[in-house]
C-alpha positions as CSV (number, residue, x, y, z in Angstrom):
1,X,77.4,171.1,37.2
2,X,74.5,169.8,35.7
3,X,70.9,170.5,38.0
4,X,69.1,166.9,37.1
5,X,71.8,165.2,37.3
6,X,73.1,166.5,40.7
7,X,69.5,165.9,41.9
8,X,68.9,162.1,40.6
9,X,72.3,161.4,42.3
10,X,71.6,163.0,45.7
11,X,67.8,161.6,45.2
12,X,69.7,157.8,45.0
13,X,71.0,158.0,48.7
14,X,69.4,158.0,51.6
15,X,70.1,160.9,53.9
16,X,71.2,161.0,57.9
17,X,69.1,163.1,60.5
18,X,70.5,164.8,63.4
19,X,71.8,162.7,66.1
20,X,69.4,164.4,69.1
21,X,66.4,163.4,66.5
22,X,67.9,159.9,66.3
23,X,67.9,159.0,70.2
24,X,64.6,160.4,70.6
25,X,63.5,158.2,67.6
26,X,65.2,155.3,68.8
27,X,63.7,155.3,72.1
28,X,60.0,155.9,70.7
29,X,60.3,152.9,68.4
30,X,61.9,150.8,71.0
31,X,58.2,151.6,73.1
32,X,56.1,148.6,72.9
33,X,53.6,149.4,70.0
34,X,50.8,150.4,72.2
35,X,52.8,152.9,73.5
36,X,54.0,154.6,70.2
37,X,52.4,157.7,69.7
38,X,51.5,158.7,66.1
39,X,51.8,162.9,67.4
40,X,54.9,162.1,69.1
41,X,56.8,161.0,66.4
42,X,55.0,163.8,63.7
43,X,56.1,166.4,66.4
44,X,59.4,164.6,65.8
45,X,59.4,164.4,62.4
46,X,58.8,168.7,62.5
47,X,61.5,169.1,64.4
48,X,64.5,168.0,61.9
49,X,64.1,168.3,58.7
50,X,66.3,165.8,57.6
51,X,63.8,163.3,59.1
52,X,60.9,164.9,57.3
53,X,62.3,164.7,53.9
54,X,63.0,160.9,54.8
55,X,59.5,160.4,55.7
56,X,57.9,162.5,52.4
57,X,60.0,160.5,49.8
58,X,58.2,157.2,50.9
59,X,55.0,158.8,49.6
60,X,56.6,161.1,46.6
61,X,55.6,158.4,43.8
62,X,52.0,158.8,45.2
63,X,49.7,158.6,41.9
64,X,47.1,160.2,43.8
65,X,49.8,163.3,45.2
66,X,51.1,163.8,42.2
67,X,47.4,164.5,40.6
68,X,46.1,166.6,43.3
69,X,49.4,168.5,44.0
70,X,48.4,168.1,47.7
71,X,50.8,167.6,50.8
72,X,49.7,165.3,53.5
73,X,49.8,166.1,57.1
74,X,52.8,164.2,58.8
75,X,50.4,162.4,61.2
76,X,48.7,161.4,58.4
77,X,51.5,160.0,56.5
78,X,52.5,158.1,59.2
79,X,48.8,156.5,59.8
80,X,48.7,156.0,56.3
81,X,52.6,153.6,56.2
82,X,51.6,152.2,59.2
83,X,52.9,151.2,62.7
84,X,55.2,148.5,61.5
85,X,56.4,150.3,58.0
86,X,57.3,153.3,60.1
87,X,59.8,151.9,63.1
88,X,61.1,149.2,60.4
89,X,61.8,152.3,58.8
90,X,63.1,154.5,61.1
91,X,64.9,152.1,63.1
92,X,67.6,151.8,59.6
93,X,68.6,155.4,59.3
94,X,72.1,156.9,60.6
95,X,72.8,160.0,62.5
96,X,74.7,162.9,60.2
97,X,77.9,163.8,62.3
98,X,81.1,165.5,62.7
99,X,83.9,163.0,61.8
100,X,87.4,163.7,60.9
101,X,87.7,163.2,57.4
102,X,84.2,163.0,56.2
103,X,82.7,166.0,57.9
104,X,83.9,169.1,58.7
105,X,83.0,170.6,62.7
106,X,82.5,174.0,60.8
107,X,80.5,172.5,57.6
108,X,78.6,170.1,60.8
109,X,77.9,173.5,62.9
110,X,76.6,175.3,59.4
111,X,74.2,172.7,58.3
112,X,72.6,173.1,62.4
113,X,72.0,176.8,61.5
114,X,70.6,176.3,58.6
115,X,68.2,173.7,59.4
116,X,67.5,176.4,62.3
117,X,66.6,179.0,60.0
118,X,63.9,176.4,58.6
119,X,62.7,175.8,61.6
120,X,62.5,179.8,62.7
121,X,61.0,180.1,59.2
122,X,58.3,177.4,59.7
123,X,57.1,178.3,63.2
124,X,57.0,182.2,62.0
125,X,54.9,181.3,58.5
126,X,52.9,179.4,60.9
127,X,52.4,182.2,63.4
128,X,51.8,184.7,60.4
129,X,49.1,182.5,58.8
130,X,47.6,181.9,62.6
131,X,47.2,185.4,62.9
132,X,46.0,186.5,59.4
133,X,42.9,183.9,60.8
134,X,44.1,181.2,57.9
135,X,43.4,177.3,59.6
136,X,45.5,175.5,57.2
137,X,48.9,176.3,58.6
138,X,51.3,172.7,58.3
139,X,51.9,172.9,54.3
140,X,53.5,176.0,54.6
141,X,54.8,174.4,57.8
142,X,56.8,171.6,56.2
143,X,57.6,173.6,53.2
144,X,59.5,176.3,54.9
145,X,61.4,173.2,56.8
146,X,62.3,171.6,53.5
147,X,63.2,174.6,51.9
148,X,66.7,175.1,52.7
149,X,67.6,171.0,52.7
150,X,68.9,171.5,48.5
151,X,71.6,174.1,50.3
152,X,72.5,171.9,53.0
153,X,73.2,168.8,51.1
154,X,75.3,170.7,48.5
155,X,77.6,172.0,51.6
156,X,77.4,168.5,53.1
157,X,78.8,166.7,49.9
158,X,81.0,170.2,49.3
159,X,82.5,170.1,53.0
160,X,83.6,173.0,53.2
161,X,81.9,176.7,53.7
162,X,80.5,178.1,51.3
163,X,82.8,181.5,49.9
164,X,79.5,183.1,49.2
165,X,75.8,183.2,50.7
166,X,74.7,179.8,50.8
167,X,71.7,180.2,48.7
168,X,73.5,182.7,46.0
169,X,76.5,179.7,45.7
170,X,74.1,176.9,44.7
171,X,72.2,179.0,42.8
172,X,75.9,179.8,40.8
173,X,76.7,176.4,40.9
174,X,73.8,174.9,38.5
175,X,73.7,178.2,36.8
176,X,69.9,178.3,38.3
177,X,67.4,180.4,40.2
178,X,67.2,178.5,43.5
179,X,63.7,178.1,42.9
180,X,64.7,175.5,39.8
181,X,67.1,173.7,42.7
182,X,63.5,173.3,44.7
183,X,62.5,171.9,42.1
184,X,64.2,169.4,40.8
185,X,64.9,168.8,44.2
186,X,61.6,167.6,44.9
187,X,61.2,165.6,41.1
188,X,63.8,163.8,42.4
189,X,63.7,162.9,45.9
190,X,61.1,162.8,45.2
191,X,58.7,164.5,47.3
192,X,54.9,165.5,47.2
193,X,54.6,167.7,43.8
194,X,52.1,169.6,45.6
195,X,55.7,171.6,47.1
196,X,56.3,173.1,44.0
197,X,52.9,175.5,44.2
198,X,54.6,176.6,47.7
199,X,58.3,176.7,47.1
200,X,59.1,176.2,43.3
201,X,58.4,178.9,40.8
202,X,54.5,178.4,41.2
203,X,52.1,181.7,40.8
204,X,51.9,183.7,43.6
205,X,49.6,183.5,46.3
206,X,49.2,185.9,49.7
207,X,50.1,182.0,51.3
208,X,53.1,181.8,49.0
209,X,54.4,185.3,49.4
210,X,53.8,185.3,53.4
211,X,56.2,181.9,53.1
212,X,58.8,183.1,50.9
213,X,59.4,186.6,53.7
214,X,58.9,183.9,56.8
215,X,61.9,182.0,54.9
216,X,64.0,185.4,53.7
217,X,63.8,186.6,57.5
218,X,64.8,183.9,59.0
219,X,68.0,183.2,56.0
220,X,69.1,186.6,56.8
221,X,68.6,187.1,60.5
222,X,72.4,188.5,60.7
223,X,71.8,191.3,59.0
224,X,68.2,192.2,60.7
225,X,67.9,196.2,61.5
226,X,71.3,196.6,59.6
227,X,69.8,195.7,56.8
228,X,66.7,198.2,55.3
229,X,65.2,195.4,53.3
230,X,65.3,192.8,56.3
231,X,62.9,195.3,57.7
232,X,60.7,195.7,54.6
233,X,60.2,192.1,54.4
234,X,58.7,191.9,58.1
235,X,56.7,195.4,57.6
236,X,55.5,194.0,54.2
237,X,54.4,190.5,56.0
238,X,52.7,193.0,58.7
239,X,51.1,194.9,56.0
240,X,49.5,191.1,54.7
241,X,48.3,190.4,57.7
242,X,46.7,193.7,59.1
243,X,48.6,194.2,62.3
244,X,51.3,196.8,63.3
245,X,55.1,195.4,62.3
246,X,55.9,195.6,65.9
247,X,54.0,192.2,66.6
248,X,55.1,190.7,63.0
249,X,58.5,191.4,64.3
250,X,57.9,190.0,68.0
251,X,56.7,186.4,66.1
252,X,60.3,186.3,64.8
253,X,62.0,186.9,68.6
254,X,59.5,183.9,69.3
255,X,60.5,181.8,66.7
256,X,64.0,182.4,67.1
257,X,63.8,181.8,70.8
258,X,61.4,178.4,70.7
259,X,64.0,176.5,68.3
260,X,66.9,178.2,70.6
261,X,65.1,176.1,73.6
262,X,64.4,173.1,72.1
263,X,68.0,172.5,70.1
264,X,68.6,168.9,68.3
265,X,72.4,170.6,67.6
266,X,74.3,173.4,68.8
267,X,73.0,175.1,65.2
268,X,69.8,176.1,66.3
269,X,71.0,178.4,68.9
270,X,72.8,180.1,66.4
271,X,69.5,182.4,65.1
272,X,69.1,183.6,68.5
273,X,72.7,184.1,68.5
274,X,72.4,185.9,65.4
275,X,69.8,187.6,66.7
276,X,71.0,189.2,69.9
277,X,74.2,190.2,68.5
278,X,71.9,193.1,66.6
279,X,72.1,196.5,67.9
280,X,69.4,197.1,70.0
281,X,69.2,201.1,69.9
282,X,69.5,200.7,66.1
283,X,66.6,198.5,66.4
284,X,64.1,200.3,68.2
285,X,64.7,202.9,66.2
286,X,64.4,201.4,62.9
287,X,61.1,199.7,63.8
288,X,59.7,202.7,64.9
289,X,60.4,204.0,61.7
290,X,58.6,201.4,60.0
291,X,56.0,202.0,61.8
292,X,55.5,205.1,61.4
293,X,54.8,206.2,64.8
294,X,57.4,208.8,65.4
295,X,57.3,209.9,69.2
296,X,54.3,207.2,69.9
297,X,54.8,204.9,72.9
298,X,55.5,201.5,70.7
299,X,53.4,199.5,73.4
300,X,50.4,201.7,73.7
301,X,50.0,201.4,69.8
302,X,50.5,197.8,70.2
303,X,47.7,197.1,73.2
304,X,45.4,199.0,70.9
305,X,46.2,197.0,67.6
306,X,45.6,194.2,69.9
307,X,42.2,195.1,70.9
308,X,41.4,195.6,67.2
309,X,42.5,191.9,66.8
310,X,40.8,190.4,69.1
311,X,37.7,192.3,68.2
312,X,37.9,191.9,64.3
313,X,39.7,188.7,64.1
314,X,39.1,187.0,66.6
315,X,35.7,187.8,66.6
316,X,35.1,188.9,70.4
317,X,32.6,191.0,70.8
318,X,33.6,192.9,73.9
319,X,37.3,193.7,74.2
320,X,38.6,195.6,77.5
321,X,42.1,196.6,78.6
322,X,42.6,198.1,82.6
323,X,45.4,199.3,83.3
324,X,47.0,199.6,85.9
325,X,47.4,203.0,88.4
326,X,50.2,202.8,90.7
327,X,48.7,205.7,91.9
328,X,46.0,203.9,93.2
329,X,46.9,200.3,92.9
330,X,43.9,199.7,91.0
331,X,43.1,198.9,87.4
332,X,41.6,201.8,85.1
333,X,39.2,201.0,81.9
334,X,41.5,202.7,79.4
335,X,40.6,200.9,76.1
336,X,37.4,199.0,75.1
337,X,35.2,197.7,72.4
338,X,31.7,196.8,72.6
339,X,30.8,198.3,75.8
340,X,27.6,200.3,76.1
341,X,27.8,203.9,76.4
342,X,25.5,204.0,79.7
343,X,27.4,200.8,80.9
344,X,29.3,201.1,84.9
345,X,31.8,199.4,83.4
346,X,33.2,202.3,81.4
347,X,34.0,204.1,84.8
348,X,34.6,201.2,87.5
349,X,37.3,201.4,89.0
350,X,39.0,197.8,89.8
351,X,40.5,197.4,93.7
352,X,43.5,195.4,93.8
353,X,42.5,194.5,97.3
354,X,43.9,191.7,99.2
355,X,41.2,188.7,99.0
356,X,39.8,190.6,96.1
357,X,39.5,188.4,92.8
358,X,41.1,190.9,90.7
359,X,44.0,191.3,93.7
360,X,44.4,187.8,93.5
361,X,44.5,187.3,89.7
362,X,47.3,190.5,89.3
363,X,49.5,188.7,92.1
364,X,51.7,187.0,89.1
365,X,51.7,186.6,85.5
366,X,48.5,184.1,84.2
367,X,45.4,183.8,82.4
368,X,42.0,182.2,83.1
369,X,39.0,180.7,81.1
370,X,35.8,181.5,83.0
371,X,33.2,179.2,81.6
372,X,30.2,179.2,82.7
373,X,29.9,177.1,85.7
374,X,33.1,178.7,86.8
375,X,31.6,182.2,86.1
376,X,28.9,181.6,88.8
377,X,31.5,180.5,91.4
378,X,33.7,183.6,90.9
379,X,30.7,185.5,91.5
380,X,29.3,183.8,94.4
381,X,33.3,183.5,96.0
382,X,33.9,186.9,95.8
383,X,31.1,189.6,94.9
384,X,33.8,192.3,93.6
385,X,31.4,194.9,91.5
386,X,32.7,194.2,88.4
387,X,31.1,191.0,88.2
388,X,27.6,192.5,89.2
389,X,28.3,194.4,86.2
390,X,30.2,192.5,83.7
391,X,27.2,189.7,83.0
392,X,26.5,186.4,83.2
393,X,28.8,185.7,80.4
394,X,31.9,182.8,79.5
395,X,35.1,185.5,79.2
396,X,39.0,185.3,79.1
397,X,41.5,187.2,81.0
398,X,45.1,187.8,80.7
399,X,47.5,190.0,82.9
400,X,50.2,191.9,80.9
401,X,53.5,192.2,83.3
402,X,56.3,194.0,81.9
403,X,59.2,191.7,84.0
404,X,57.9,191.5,87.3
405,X,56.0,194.6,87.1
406,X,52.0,194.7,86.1
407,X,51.2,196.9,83.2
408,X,46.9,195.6,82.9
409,X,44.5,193.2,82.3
410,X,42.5,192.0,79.3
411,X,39.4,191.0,79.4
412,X,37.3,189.6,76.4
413,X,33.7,188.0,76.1
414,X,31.1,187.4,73.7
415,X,28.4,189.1,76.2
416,X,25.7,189.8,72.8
417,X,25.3,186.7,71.6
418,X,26.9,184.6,74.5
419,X,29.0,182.5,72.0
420,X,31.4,180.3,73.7
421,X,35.1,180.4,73.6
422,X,36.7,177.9,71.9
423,X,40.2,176.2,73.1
424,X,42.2,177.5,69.8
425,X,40.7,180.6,70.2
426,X,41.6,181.0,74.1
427,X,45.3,179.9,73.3
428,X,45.7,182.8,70.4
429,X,44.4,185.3,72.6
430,X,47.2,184.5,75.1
431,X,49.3,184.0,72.4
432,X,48.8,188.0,71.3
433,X,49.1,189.2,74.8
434,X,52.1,187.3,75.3
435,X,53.8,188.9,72.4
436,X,53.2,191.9,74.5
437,X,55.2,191.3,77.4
438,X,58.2,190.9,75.3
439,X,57.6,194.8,74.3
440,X,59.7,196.9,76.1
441,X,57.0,198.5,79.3
C-alpha cells in the first residue's frame, strides 16, 4: 500500500468523533451565543482527539503556520474561526460508532483505548514538562493526542484487530517508520507543519524526547513492570527531569486514572485497566530497583526529593516537612530548607490540640494559602507558637494522609525576600504532595 496515497485518501473525508464528545458538543452549540464558552469547547476539543484533528485541518493550509512551523493554542484557533464558523462547523460532524456491518464492537472498543493512551500520554508529557519548570506545555499537549489518530484510522477502515502491535502493523503496511506515517499524515490532513518538529522525524530535543517516552509509556502500559524497558523509559524521563522515578512513575497512575474518570467511551478505562492488572509485588520491587534505593523507605526518599523541588524548582525559599508522632500526637520538624540554624523552629514541637490551628488543619486531608491578610488573622485567632515564630510571611501548607491516617505537614514560604505565591505555583505544590499520598505510607 502506497503511504501518500493512503494519506491523500483518508485526508479527503471527513472524520467522526466519539459520540460522548458529540452530545456535549451539541448541547454547547445549541447555548445561545452569549453563553458559549471559548474554554469549554477547547477543553472539549482536548478531550477526543478525533475532534481536535477536525478542528486543526481548518487551519492546516495556514500560509503563516506553515512558515513558522508553529501550532496554535486550541482556544486560539477557535477565537481566530470565530463563533459562527465554529458551531456551523461542529454542528455537521457525525458520531464514530459500533454498527453491525460497518464497525466492529471489538475494532469500536480498540480505537477507545487507543485514543486513551493519547490522552494518558498528553496529560503525562504535560505533567513531565510542568515539573521540569517548562511553561509551554499544550504543543506537546495536542501532539501526543494526535499521535496515535494514523493507527486508528487504518484499524477503522481495516475493521478488524490488528494480528500484530498496532503501531508495528502500520508501520509493515506502508513499508515505513511510523514517524513517515506522522508525516504524511499531517501533509495531508493537513494539519499545522509545525507537528512534524514534535512527532515526525524532526531533530531531537529534551521536549521531543520527553514526548516520544510520555507516548511509549502510555502505548505499552500492558506490559509496564513486566517489561525492563517500560521501566527505563519512565526512569530515563525521571532522569530529564531531575526527580526520583518514583514520582515520574506516580504521574503515569495519575494520568491513567484522570482519563479513567472522565471516559467519552468504555476505551478509556481500559489503561487503568491495563494498569491494575500489573503485579503489584513485581512492581514495587522493580521500581525500587530503578531507583536504586535498595532497603530505603520509597516515601522517605520521596518527601525529601520533594523538599528539593520545591526549594530548587519551585523556588521556595523555606521548605519544612513535620511529621507526625503518634507517640505524642504532635508534629516533629524532620526535614527543612532555609531555616536558620539558631531558629525555634528547628526544635518546636507542634500540639495537635483540640482548638489548636494545627489540630484543626490535620483533622482531614487539605491545603491552605495564607496570604497576608489571612496570615494576621490566623495569628490573632489562635496564637499557637509556631506562628510567633514562623514570621510575618504569605506561606502554603499541605497535610500528607496516607488513607485516613496523617503522615505530616508541609509548609513552604518565601520568608527572605517575602515574594508572593503565585496561583500556578500554589496548585503545583499541591500537585507534588498529592503525588505523595498515592505512595504506599
Amino acid at each position: 500500500m502506497d503511504l501518500n496515497n493512503w494519506a491523500k485518501s483518508i485526508g479527503e473525508k471527513r472524520w467522526p468523533i466519539l459520540p460522548d464528545t458529540l452530545n456535549q458538543l451539541t448541547d454547547a452549540c445549541a447555548r445561545h451565543s452569549d453563553l458559549i464558552n471559548f474554554t469549554d469547547l477547547a477543553n472539549l476539543c482536548l478531550s477526543d482527539p478525533f475532534l481536535l484533528l477536525d478542528l486543526f485541518r481548518v487551519i492546516g493550509n495556514s500560509r503563516a503556520l506553515q512558515r513558522n512551523e508553529s501550532i496554535p493554542s486550541v482556544e486560539q484557533t477557535l477565537m481566530l474561526m470565530g463563533l459562527e464558523a465554529v458551531t456551523n462547523r461542529f454542528s455537521k460532524i457525525g458520531a464514530l460508532e459500533a454498527v453491525p456491518g460497518q464497525l466492529d464492537p471489538e475494532v469500536y472498543e480498540a480505537v477507545g483505548d487507543w485514543l486513551g493512551r493519547s490522552r494518558v500520554a498528553a496529560l503525562l508529557v504535560k505533567e513531565w514538562l510542568s515539573i521540569m519548570g517548562e511553561l509551554k506545555v499544550e504543543d506537546c499537549f495536542v501532539a501526543a493526542l494526535l499521535y496515535n489518530l494514523p493507527a486508528c484510522i487504518y484499524m477503522i477502515q481495516r475493521n478488524q484487530l490488528p494480528d500484530k502491535p498496532l503501531l508495528q502493523e502500520v508501520s509493515e503496511a506502508f513499508n515505513a517508520d511510523y514517524g513517515q506515517v506522522l508525516e504524511a499524515f499531517v501533509k495531508n490532513m493537513p494539519l499545522p507543519s509545525g507537528f512534524n518538529a514534535l512527532i515526525g522525524q524532526g531533530v531531537p530535543t529534551k521536549r521531543r524526547q520527553l514526548l516520544k517516552l510520555a507516548i511509549a509509556t502510555a502505548n505499552s502500559l500492558e506490559h509496564g513492570v513486566v517489561r525492563s524497558t517500560w521501566l527505563v523509559g519512565v526512569d530515563t524521563a525521571a532522569k530529564m527531569i531531575n526527580v526520583m522515578p518514583e514520582l515520574a512513575y506516580m504521574a503515569v497512575v495519575h494520568a491513567v486514572l484522570n482519563v479513567a474518570r472522565h471516559p467519552h467511551v468504555i476505551g478509556y478505562t481500559f489503561p487503568a485497566r491495563s494498569l491494575l492488572r500489573l503485579p503489584s509485588n513485581a512492581g514495587k520491587m522493580e521500581m525500587k530497583k530503578a531507583a536504586a534505593l535498595p532497603g530505603e523507605d520509597q516515601l522517605e526518599h520521596a518527601i525529601r526529593e520533594s523538599i528539593r523541588f520545591l526549594a530548587n524548582d519551585l523556588k521556595f525559599e523555606r521548605v519544612l516537612y513535620y511529621h507526625y508522632e503518634d507517640e505524642g500526637h504532635n508534629l516533629k520538624l524532620r526535614y527543612q530548607v532555609g531555616v536558620a540554624g539558631e531558629s525555634p523552629l528547628r526544635k518546636l514541637l507542634l500540639d495537635l490540640e483540640i482548638g489548636s490551628f494545627f489540630g484543626v488543619f490535620t483533622s482531614k486531608p487539605q491545603s491552605f494559602h495564607a496570604t497576608p491578610d489571612v496570615r494576621g488573622q490566623l495569628t490573632r485567632r489562635y496564637r499557637d507558637e509556631f506562628f510567633q515564630h514562623v514570621g510575618d510571611h504569605e506561606f502554603a501548607l499541605m497535610t500528607l494522609f496516607g488513607g485516613r491516617k496523617l503522615s505530616g505537614v508541609f509548609y513552604v514560604d518565601n520568608a527572605r525576600s517575602g515574594r508572593a505565591i503565585d496561583e500556578a505555583t500554589y496548585h503545583r505544590f499541591k500537585d507534588l504532595v498529592t503525588r505523595l499520598t498515592q505512595m504506599p505510607h
